[in-house]
N, C-alpha and C positions, 0 to 999 in steps of 0.2 A: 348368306348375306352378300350382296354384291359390294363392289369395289367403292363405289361411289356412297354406297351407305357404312361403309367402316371409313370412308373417308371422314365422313361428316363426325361419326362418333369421334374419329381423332381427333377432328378439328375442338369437338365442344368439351372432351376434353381438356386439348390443352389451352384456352380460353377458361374455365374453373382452375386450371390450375394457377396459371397465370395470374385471376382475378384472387384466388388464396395468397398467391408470393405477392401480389401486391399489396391485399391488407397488410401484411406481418410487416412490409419494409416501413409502412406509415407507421404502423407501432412502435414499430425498433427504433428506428429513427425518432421518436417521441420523447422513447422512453431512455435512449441513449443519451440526449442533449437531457435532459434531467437527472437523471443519475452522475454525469459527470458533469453537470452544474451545481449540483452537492457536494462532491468530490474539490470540485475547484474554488469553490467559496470558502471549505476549511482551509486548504492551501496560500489563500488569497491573506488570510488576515497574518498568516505567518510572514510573506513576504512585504505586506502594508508595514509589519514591524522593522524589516531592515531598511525597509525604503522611509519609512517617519521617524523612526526613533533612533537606527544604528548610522543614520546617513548615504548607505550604501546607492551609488548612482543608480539611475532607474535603467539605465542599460544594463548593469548587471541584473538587478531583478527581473527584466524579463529574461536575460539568457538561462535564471534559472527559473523561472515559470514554464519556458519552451519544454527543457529537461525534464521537469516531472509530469508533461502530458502523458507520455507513456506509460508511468508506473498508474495514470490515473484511469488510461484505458485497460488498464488491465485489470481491475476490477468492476468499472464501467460492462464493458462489453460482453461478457458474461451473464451480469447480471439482467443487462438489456436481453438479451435474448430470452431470459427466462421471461422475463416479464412482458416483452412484444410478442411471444410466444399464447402468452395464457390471455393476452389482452387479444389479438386476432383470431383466436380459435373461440375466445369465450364470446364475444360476439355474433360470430358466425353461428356457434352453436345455441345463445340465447335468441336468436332471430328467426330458426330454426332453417337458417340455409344449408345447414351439416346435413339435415333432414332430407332436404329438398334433393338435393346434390346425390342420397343413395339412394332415395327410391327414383332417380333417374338412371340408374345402374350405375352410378359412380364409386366405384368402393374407394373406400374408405385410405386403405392401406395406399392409394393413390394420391391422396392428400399429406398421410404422412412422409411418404419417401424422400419426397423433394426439400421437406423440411430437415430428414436427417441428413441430406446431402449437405444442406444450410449450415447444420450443426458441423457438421465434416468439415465445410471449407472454414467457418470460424476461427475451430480448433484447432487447423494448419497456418490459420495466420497469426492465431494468437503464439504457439508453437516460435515463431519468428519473433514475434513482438518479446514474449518471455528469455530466452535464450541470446538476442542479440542487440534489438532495440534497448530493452530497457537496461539490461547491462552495463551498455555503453553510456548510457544518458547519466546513470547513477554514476558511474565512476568521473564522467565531466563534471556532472555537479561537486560531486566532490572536491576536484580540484580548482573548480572556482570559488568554494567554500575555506580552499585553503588559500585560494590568491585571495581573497576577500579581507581574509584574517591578518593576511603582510601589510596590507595597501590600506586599510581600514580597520585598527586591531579592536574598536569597540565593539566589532561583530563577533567579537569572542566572547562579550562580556552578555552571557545568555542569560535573563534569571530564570530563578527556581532550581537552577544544578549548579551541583558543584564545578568550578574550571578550575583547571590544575594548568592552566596555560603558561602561567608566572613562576619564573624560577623562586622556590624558597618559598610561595604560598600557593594557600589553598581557599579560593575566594567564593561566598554563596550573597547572590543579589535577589533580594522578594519582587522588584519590582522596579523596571527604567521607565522613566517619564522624559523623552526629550534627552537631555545632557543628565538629567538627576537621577538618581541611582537611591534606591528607597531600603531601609532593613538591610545594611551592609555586613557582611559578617566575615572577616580574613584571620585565618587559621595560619601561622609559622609554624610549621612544624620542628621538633629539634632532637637529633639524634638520642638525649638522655632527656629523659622526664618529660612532661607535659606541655602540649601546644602553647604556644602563645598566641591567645584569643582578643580581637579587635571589635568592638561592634560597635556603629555608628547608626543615626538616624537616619540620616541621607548623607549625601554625598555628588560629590561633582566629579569631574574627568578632564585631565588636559591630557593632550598627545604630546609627543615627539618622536617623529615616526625617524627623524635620521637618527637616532641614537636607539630605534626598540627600545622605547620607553613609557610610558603611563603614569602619570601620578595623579592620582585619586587622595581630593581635600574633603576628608571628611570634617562632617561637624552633627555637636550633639551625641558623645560615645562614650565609651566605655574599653578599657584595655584594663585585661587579666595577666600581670606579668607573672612566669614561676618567681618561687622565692628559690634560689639558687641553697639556702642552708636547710629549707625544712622542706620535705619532699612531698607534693600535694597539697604544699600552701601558697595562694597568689595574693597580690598586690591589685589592688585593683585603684585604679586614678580614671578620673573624669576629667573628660576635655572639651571643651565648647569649640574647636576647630583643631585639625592636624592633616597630616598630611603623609603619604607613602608613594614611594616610588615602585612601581611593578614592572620586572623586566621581561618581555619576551622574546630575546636573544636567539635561545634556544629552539622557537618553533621556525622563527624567518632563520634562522642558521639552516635546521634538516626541510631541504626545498623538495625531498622524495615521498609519497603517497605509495602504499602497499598496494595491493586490488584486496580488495575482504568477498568472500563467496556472493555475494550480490553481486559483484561488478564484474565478475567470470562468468564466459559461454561453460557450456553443459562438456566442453570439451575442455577447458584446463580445470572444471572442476574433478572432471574422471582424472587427469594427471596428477593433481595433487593428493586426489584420493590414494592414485597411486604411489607416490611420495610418500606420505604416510604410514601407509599399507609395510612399505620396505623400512618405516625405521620404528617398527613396533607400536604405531599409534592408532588407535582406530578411529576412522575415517566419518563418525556416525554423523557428524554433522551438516559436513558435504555434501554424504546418500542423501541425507532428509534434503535437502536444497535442491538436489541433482530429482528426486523422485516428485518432490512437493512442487517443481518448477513444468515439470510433463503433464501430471496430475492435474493442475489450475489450468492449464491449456484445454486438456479436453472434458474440463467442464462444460466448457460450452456445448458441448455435444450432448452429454449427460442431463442440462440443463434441457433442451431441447426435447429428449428423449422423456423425462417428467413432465415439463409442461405439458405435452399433448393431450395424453391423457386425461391431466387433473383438470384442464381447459373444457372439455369434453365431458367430463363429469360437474365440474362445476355447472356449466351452464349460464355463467350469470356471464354480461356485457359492460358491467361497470368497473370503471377503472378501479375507482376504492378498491372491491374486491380481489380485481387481478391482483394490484398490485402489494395487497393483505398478503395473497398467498405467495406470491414473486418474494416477500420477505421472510415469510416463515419459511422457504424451502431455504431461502440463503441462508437464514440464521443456525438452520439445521446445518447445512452444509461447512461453513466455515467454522462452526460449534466443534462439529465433527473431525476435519483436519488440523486443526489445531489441540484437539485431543487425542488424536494416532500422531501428531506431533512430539508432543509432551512423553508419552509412551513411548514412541523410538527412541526416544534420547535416553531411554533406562537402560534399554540396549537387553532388553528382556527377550522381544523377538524379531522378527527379520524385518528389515527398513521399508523394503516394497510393499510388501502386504498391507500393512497399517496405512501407509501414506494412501495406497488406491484405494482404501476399502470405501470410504464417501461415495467419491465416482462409481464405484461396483453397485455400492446398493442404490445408488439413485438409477444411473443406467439400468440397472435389472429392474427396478422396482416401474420404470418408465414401459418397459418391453413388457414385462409382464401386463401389464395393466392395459394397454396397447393393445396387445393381441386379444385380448379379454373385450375390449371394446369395438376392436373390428367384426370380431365373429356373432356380436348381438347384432 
């Protein structure tokens, strides 16, 4: 073969290859602004609640929207690959350009490579984004959750969980409408015998932020006082309006924020592991974080490494479809780490193992299948 005709093959080549890497970017890019438009909509109605109901300025609210972009591309982007993955190969292959493309001597494994590279750089950036970005992002949220709580203490007042914010009680709200506070329930707890229980229908909210103070008028309640002489006997009185003062003293007093294993790089998680390690604790929880945080990175490789494949087997061009299977592999997927999760933590057998094994058998199961399809 002369010079000039291996030229031309390279040239057309890399022209197929090129016109492959560009379907997938159209995909990824599709299927990314979807996926983290799902992602960002659940998010959105949590911060609509601080910004309409808790008061909080809307400059806080977007400084914390900005913060959880990252923890949203991190499952985002993954997943896009799976799915702009199965959605550009499954077209190609239902069109029959896969077809076309080998019996013009294109093999196959020519098409894949570049894709695993794809997969490769991903998983080194996700690697960043896991490890340092989102880290950081989680531990700022946090402490703007806790400057929120000083400068705006109704943003403490969450319903459906218990807040233990208040010195001396223990407060559960079903539901805030605005300033109204719906299904109020404040537990006193007391060193001898039995809680003293408050329930009220609704309920209002004044501040007095100079003094860390709250006083909450209920009305329409009910209060269960102990009987002080008979032990698990209460009093119980009805009131058509009252009123309690709640202090949170204590939380605007301690202005310090720990870091919790989310908000640590992969490197003061190993140091505390080792800390641990020297004072006789075992460290199981950190492994899982330290291994489950590498793990999720190079899904996306893994991810890539199955699509092809099933893309190629499938055959089919329609989104529905792709996107059927882009969820059952995830649902598989996330099914699976979270149940070598669960397992580590019995502490039955070693931390690594379990935590890779998802990635192992999808990556294997991708290669295998791969090879199987090149060699037809």
């Amino acid at each position: 073969m002369s010079a000039e005709g291996g030229d031309t093959i390279l040239g057309i080549m890399r022209i197929l290859r090129n016109y492959v890497l560009k379907e997938f970017l159209s995909q990824w890019l599709m299927t990314l602004s979807l996926f983290t438009f799902i992602l960002v909509v659940g998010n959105l109605i949590k911060l609509a609640d601080l910004l309409l109901n808790k008061g909080v300025a809307p400059i806080y609210v977007a400084q914390l929207f900005v913060q959880q972009l990252p923890f949203l591309l991190r499952y985002s982007i993954p997943m896009s690959l799976l799915a702009g993955t199965l959605l550009a190969f499954g077209r190609l292959a239902s069109d029959n350009e896969i077809v076309a493309m080998r019996a013009s001597g294109f093999l196959l494994y020519k098409l894949a490579l570049p894709m695993i590279v794809v997969g490769l750089i991903f998983s080194l950036f996700c690697m960043i984004l896991n490890d340092h970005i989102i880290p950081q992002s989680h531990f700022s949220s946090r402490r703007l959750l806790k400057e929120l709580g000083l400068r705006n203490p109704t943003a403490m007042l969450e319903p459906g969980t218990f807040i233990r914010s208040f010195k001396g009680y223990i407060v559960f709200i079903s539901a805030i409408e605005g300033d109204t506070l719906r299904n109020v329930r404040i537990y006193q707890p007391r060193p001898t015998g039995p809680a003293r229980t408050i329930i009220a229908d609704r309920g209002q909210f004044v501040l007095y932020p100079d003094q860390n103070l709250i006083q909450l008028q209920l009305l329409d309640g009910t209060t269960d006082e102990p009987n002080p002489k008979q032990a698990g006997r209460f009093y119980k009185m009805y009131f058509r309006k009252s009123s309690l003062t709640l202090d949170y003293s204590d939380v605007a007093a301690d202005s310090r924020i720990e870091k919790k294993p989310k908000d640590m790089t992969i490197r003061e998680l190993q140091l505390n592991s080792r800390i641990l390690e020297s004072e006789g604790i075992p460290p199981t929880p950190l492994e899982i974080e330290i291994h489950t945080r590498v793990a999720f990175s190079f899904a996306s490789l893994a991810f890539v490494l199955v699509a092809l494949p099933l893309a190629l087997w499938a055959k089919r061009g329609e989104r529905s479809v792709g996107l059927g299977l882009s969820l059952l592999v995830l649902v598989l997927y996330y099914l699976g780490l979270a149940g070598m999760s669960a397992v580590a933590m019995k502490e039955i057998f070693p931390v690594a193992p379990l935590i890779w094994a998802p990635n192992m058998v999808l990556a294997g199961t991708g290669i295998l299948f791969l090879f199987r399809t090149i060699e037809q």
